[in-house]
C-alpha positions in Angstrom: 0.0 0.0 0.0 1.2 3.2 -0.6 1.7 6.0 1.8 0.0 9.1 0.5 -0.6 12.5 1.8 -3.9 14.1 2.9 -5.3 17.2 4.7 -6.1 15.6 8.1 -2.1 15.6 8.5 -2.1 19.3 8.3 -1.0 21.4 11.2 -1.7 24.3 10.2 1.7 25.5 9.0 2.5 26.0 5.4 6.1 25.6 5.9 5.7 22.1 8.1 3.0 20.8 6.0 4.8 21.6 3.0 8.1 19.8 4.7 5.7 16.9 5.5 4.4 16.2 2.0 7.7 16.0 0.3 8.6 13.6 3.9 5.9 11.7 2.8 7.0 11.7 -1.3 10.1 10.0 -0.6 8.4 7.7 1.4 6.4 6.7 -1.3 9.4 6.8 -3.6 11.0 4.3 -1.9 7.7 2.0 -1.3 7.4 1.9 -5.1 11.0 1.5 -5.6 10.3 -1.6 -3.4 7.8 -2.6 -5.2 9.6 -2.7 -8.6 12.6 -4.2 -7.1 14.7 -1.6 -7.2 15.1 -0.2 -3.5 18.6 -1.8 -3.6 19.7 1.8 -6.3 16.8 4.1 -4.0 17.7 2.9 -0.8 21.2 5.1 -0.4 19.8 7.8 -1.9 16.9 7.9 0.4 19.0 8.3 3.5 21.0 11.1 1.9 17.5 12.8 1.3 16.4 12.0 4.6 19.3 12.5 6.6 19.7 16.0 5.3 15.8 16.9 5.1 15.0 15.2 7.9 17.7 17.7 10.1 16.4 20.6 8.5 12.3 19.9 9.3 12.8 19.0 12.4 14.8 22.2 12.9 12.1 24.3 11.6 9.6 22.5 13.3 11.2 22.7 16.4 11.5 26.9 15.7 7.8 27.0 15.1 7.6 25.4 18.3 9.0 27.6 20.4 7.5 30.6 18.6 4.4 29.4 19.9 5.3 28.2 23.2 4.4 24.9 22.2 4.4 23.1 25.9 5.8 19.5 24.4 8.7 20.9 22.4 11.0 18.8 24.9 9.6 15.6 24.0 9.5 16.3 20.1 12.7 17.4 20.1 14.1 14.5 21.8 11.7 12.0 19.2 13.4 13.7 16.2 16.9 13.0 17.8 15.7 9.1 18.4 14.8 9.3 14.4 18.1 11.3 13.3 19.5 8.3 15.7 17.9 5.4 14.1 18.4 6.6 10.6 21.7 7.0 11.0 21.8 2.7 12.8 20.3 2.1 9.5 22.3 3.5 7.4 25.5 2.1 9.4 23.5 -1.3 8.9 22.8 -1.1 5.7 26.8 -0.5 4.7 27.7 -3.1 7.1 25.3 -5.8 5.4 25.4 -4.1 1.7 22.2 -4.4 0.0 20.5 -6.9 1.7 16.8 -7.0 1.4 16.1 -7.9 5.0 18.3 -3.9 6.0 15.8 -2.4 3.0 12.7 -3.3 4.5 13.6 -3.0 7.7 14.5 0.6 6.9 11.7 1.0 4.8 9.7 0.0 7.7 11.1 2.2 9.5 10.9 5.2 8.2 6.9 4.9 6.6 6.0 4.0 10.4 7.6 6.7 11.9 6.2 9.2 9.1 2.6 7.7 9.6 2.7 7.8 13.3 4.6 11.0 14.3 3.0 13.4 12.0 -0.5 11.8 12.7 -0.1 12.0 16.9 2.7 14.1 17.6 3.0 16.7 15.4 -1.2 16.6 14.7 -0.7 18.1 18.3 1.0 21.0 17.3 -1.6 21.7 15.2 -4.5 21.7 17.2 -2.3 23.8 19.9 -1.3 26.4 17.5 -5.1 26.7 16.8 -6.4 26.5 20.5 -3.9 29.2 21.1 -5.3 31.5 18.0 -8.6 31.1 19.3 
């Protein structure tokens, strides 16, 4: 299945939702890769991507934050250093094993999970803060 975009991920920030649909993109990118058998050639280049992308998000996201006093910043910002963390094992992993298909799903897992989950809970939260705050 793939992983698509839609509005109930919005938080309510052009920037982050922007950042969040391309997140979501290369997500899909590398599900269809997978799909075609070719995550093996995708698979490096999507930890570049998200190594890089990733660092600067969650460094936006965690400015928005504080602009808004958001009162969880300390808890997000310690989830995107577990995910810079993990993606980082993964990548070791995956140059340790090569391109072994167990490490590519394992990081595909990964990553679509975390994608699905943290910007659907977590970061939904921001959102509806932001808003309560507007209010």
């Amino acid at each position: 299945m793939a992983i698509l975009w839609n509005k109930s991920l919005e938080i309510g920030n052009t920037l982050i939702d922007e950042q969040h649909k391309k997140l979501f993109e290369k997500a899909d990118q590398l599900f269809e890769a997978g799909k075609q058998g070719k995550s093996k050639e995708y698979i490096i280049q999507l930890f570049d991507f998200m190594d890089d992308y990733a660092k600067t998000h969650f460094r936006d996201e965690e400015k928005y934050m504080l602009s808004i006093n958001y009162p969880e910043y300390n808890q997000q910002k310690q989830m995107h250093e577990s995910f810079i963390q993990k993606l980082s094992d993964l990548r070791q992993e995956y140059e340790k094993a090569g391109a072994n298909i167990t490490v590519i799903i394992g990081a595909n897992q990964f990553i679509l999970d975390w994608l699905i989950n943290h910007i659907s809970n977590a970061d939904r939260k921001i959102g509806e803060y932001a808003r309560k705050i507007k209010d």
